[in-house]
Short mmCIF file of the C-alpha atoms (twelve columns), coordinates in Angstrom:
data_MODEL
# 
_entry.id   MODEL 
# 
loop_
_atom_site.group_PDB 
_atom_site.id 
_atom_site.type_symbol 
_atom_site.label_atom_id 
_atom_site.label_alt_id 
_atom_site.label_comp_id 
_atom_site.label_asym_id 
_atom_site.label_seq_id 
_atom_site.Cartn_x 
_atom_site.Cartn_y 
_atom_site.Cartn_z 
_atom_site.pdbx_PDB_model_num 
ATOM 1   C CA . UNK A 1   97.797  128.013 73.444  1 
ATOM 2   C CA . UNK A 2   98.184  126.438 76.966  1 
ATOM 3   C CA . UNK A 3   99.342  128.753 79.534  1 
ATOM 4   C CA . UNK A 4   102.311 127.606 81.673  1 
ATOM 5   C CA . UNK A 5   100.034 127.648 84.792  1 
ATOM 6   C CA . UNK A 6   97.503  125.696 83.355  1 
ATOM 7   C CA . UNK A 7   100.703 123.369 82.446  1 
ATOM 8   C CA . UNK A 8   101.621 122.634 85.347  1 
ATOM 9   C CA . UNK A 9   98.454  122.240 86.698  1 
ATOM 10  C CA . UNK A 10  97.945  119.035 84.610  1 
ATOM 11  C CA . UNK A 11  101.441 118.054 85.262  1 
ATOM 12  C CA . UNK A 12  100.601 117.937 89.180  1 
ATOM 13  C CA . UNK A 13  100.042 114.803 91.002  1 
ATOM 14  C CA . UNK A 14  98.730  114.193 94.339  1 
ATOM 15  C CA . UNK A 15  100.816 111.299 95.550  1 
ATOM 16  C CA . UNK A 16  97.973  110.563 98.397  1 
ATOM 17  C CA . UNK A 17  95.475  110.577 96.087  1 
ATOM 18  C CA . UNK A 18  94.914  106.588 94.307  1 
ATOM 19  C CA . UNK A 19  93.269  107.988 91.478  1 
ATOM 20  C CA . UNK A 20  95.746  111.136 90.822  1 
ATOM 21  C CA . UNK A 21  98.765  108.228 90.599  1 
ATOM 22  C CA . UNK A 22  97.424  106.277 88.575  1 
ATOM 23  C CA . UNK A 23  95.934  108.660 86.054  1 
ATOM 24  C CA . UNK A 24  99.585  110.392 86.188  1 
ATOM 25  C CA . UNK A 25  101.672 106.950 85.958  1 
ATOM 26  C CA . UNK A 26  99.342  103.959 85.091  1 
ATOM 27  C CA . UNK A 27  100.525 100.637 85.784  1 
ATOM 28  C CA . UNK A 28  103.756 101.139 86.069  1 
ATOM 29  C CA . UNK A 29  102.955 103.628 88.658  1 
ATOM 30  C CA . UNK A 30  101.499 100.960 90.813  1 
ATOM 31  C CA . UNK A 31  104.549 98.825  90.744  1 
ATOM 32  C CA . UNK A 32  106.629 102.158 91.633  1 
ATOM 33  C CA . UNK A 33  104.458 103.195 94.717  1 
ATOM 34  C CA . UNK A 34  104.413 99.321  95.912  1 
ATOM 35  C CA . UNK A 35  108.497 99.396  95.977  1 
ATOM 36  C CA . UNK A 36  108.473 102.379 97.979  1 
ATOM 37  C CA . UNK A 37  105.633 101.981 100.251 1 
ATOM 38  C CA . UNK A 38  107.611 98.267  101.261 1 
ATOM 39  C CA . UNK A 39  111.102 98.886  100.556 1 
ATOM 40  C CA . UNK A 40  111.957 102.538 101.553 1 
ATOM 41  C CA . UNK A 41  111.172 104.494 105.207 1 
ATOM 42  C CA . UNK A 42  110.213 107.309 103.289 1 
ATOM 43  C CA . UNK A 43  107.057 105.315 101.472 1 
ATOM 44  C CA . UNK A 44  105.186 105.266 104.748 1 
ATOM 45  C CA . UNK A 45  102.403 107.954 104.007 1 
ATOM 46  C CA . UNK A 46  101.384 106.025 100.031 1 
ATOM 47  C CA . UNK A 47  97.663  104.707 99.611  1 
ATOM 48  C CA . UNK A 48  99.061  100.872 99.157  1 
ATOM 49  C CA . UNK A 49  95.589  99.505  99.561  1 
ATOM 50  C CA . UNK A 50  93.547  102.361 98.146  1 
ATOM 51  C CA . UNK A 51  95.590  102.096 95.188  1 
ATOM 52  C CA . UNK A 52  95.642  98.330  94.502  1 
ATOM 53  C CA . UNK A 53  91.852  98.353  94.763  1 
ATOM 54  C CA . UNK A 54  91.274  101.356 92.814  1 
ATOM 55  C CA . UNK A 55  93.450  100.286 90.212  1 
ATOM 56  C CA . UNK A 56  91.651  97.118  90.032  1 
ATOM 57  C CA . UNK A 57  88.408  98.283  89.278  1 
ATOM 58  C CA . UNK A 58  89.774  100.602 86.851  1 
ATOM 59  C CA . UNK A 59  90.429  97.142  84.491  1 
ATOM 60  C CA . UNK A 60  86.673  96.484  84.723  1 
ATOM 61  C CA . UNK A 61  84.460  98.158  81.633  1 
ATOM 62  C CA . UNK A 62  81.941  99.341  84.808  1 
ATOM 63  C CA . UNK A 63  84.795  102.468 85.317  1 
ATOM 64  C CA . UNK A 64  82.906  104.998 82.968  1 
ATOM 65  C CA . UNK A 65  86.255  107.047 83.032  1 
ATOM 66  C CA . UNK A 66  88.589  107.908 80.893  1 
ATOM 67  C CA . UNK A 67  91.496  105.838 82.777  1 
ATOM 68  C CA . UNK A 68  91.153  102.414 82.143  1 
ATOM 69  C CA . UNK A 69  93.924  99.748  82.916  1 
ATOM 70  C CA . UNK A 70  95.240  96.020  81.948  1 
ATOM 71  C CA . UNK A 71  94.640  93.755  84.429  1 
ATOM 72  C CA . UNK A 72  97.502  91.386  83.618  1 
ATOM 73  C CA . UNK A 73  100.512 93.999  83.566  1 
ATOM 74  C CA . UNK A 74  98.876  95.650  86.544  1 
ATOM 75  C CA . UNK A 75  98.691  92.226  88.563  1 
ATOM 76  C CA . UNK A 76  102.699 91.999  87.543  1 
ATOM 77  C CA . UNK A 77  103.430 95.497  88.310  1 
ATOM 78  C CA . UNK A 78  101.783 95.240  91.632  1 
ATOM 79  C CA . UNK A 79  103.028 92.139  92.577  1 
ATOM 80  C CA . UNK A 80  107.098 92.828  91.139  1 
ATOM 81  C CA . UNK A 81  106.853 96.058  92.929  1 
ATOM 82  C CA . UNK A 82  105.595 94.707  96.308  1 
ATOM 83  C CA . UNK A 83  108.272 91.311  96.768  1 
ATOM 84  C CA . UNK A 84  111.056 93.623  95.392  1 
ATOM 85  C CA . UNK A 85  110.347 96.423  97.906  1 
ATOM 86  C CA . UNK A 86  110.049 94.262  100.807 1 
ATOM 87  C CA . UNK A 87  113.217 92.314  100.090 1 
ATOM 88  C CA . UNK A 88  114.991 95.683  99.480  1 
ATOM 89  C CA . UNK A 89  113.465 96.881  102.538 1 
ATOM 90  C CA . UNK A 90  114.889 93.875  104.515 1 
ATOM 91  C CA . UNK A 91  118.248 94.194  102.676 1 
ATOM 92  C CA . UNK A 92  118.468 97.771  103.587 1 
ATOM 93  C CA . UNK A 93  117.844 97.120  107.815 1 
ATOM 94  C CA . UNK A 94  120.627 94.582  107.805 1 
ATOM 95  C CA . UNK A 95  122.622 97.195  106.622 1 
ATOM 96  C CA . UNK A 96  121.905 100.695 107.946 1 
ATOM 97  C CA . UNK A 97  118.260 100.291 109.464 1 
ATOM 98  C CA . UNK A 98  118.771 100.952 112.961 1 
ATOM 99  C CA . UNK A 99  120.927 104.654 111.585 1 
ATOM 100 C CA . UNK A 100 118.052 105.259 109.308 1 
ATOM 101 C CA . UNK A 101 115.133 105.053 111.527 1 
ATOM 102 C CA . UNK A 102 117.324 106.872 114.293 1 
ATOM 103 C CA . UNK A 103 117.920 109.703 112.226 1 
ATOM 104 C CA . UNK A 104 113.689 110.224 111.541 1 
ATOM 105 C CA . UNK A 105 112.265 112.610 112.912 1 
ATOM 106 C CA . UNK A 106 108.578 111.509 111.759 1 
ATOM 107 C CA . UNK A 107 106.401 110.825 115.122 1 
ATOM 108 C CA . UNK A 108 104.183 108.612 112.446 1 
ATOM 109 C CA . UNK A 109 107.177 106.260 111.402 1 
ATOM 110 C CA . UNK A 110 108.500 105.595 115.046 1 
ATOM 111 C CA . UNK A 111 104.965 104.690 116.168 1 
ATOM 112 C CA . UNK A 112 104.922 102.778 113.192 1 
ATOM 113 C CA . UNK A 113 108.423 101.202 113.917 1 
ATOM 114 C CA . UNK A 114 107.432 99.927  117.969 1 
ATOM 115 C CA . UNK A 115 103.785 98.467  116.234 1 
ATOM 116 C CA . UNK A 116 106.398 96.416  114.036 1 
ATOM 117 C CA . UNK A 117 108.171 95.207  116.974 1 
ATOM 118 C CA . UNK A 118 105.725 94.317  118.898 1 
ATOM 119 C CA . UNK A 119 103.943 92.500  115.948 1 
ATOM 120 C CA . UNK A 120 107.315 90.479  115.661 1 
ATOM 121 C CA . UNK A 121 107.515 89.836  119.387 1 
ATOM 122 C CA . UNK A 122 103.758 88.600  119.642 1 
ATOM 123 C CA . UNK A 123 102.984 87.018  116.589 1 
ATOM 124 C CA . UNK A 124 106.854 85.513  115.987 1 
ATOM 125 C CA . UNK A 125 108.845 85.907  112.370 1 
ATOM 126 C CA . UNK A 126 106.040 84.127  109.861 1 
ATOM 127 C CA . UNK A 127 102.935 85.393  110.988 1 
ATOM 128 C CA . UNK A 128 103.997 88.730  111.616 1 
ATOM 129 C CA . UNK A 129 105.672 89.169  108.204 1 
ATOM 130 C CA . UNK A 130 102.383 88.186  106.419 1 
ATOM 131 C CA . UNK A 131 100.099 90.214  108.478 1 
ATOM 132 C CA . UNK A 132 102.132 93.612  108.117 1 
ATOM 133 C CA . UNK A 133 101.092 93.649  104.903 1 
ATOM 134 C CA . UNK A 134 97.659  94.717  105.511 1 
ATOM 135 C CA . UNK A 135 98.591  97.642  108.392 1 
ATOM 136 C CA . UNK A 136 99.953  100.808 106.940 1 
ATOM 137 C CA . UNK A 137 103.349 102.213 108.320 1 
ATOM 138 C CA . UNK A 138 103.593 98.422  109.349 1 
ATOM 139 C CA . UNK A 139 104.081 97.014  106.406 1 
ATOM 140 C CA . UNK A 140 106.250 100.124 105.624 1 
ATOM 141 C CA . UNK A 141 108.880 99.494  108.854 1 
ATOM 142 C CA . UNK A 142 108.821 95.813  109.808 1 
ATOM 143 C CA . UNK A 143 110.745 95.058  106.662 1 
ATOM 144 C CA . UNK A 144 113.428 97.310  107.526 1 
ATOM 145 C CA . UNK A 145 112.897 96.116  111.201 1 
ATOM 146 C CA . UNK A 146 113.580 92.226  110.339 1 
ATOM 147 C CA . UNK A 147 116.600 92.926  108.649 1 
ATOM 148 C CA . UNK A 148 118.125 94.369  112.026 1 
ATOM 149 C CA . UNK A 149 116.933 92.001  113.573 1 
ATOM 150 C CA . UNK A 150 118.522 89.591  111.508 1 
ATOM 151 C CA . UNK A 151 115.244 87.666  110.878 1 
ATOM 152 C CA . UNK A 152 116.667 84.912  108.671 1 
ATOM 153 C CA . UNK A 153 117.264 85.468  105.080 1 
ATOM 154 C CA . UNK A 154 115.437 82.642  103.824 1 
ATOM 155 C CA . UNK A 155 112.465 82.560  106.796 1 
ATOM 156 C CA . UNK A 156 111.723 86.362  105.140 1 
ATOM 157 C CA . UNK A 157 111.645 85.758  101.702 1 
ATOM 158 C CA . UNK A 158 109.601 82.722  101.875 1 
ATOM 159 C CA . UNK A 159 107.222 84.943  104.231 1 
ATOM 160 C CA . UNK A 160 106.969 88.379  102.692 1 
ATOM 161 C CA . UNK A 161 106.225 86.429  98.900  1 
ATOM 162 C CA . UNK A 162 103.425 84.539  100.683 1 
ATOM 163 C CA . UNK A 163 102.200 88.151  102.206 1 
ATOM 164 C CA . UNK A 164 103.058 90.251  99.634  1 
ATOM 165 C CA . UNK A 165 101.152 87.893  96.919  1 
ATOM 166 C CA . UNK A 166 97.987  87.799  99.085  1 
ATOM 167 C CA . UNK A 167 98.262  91.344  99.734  1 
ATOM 168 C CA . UNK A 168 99.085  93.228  96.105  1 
ATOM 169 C CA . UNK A 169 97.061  90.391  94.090  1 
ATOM 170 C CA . UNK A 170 94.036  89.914  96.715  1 
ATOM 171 C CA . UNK A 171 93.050  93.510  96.827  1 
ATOM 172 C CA . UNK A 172 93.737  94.161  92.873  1 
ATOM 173 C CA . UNK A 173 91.448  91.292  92.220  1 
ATOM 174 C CA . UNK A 174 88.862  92.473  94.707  1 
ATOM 175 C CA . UNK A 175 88.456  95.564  93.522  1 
ATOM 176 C CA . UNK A 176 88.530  94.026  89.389  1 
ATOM 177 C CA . UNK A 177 85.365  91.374  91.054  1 
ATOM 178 C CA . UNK A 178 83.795  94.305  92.696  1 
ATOM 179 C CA . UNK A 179 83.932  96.590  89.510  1 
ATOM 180 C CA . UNK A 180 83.006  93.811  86.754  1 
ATOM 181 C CA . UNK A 181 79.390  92.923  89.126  1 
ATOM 182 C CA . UNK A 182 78.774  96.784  89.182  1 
ATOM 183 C CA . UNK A 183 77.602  99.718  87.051  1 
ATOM 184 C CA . UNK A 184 79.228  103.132 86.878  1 
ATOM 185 C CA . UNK A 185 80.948  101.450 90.009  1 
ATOM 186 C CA . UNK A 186 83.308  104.780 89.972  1 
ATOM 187 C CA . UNK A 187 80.913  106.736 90.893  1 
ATOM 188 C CA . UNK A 188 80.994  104.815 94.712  1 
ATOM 189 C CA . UNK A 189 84.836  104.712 94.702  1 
ATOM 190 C CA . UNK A 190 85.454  106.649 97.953  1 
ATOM 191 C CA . UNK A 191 82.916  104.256 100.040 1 
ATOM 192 C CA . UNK A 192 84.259  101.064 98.560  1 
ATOM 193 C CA . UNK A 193 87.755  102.000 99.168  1 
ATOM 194 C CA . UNK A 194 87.532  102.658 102.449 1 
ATOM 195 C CA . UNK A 195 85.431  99.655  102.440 1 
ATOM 196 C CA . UNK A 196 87.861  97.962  101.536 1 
ATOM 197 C CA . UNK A 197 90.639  99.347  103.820 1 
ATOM 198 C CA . UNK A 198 89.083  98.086  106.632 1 
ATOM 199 C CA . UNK A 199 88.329  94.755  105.496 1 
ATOM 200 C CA . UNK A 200 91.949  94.633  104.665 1 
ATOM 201 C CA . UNK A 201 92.627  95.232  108.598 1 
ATOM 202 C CA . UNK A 202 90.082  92.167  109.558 1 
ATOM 203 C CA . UNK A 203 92.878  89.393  109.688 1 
ATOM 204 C CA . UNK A 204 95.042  91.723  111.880 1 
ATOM 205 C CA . UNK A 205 91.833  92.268  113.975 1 
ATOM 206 C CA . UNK A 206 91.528  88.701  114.204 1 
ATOM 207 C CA . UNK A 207 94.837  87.699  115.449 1 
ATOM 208 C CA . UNK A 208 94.811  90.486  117.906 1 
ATOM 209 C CA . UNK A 209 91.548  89.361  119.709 1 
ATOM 210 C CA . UNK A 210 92.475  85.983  119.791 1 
ATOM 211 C CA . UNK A 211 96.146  86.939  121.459 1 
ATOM 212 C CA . UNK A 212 93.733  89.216  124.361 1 
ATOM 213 C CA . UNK A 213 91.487  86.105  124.641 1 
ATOM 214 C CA . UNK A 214 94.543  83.358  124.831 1 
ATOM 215 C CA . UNK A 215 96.161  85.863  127.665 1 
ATOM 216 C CA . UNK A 216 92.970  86.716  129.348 1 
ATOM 217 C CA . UNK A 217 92.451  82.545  129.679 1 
ATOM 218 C CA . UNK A 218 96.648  82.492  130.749 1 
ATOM 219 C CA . UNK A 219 95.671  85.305  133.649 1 
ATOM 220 C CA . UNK A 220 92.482  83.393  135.102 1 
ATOM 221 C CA . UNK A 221 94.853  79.956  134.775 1 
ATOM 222 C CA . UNK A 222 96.843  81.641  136.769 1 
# 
C-alpha cells in the first residue's frame, strides 16, 4: 500500500526542472509553460529553452528513458503555447501593464523589464520583438512592455509569430536532430542543454557587438 508521503512525493513537480515538467505534464505541459513564460509576468523564472530542447530529444528513440514524446503534437503544443502567450502578453500591457509591473516587487523582473526597453529603444519594434525570444525574463516582459507602449497591433503579431516560430520550433527540432545522431544521448542532457542555452543567446550576442562596433565607428566619426 502506498503511503501518503510517498504519494505526494511522486505527485511533486519541480517547475525549474525541464525534465520534472515534462515527465509530470507531457506535451501539453510544454504548451502550458510556453503561455506563461510569454504571456504572464509571473512566468519569468520557467526553463523555456531547457524545456523545448529537452523535450525534443525526448521524441528521438536515443532517450533510453521511460518518458518519451510525439514530436508532431509537441511541435503544436510548443508553438500554440508560445504565439498565444505573447499575444496575451501584449494584450495584457495595453491594458494594465504599467500597474502590473509597478506593483512587483521581484528585483529579477524589473531588471528584466529596463533590458526590454532598452532592447526596444536600440534595436526598434521588429528586431527587438524577434530577438527577445531567445533572452530569458526578456522574452518574459517585452511583450507586456510593447503593449504599453502601444507597439502597433499588427507590427507585433506579424513579429512575435516570426520569433516565436523560430524560437519554440528551432530549439524543439535541435534538440530532436541532436538526439536522433546520438546514443543514450540522455545520459549528456545537462551539458547539451546548457549547450544549447547559450547558443540560443548567439544572435542577441551578435546584434549587440555590432550596435558597440557601429557606435564606436559614430564616436571616432565624430
Amino acid at each position: 500500500m502506498t503511503t501518503p508521503i510517498v504519494a505526494a512525493s511522486q505527485l511533486a513537480v519541480n517547475v525549474l526542472d525541464a525534465h520534472s515538467l515534462l515527465a509530470a505534464f507531457g506535451v501539453l505541459g510544454v504548451g502550458a509553460v510556453m503561455f506563461a513564460e510569454t504571456g504572464l509576468l509571473v512566468g519569468f523564472f520557467l526553463p523555456g529553452d531547457s524545456l523545448l530542447f529537452t523535450a525534443g530529444l525526448l521524441c528521438t528513440g536515443s532517450a533510453q528513458g521511460s518518458l518519451h514524446l510525439s514530436l508532431g503534437p509537441l511541435l503544436v503544443a510548443a508553438a500554440v503555447g508560445a504565439l498565444a502567450g505573447a499575444q496575451f502578453g501584449y494584450l495584457l500591457g495595453r491594458k494594465a501593464g504599467g500597474t502590473l509591473l509597478a506593483r512587483s516587487r521581484s528585483r529579477r523582473l524589473h531588471e528584466g523589464v529596463k533590458r526590454a526597453e532598452e532592447f526596444l529603444d536600440r534595436y526598434g519594434h521588429a528586431k527587438a520583438i524577434v530577438l527577445a525570444r531567445f533572452v530569458p525574463v526578456v522574452r518574459t516582459v517585452l511583450n507586456p512592455m510593447a503593449g504599453a507602449l502601444e507597439v502597433p497591433v499588427r507590427t507585433f503579431t506579424q513579429w512575435q509569430v516570426v520569433g516565436g516560430l523560430v524560437w519554440s520550433v528551432g530549439l524543439t527540432l535541435a534538440g530532436y536532430a541532436l538526439g536522433s545522431s546520438i546514443p543514450n544521448v540522455d545520459r549528456y542532457l545537462l551539458p547539451l542543454v546548457a549547450l544549447i542555452v547559450v547558443v540560443s543567446l548567439l544572435p542577441v550576442l551578435s546584434e549587440v557587438y555590432r550596435g558597440r562596433r557601429a557606435a564606436a565607428s559614430e564616436e571616432g566619426r565624430g
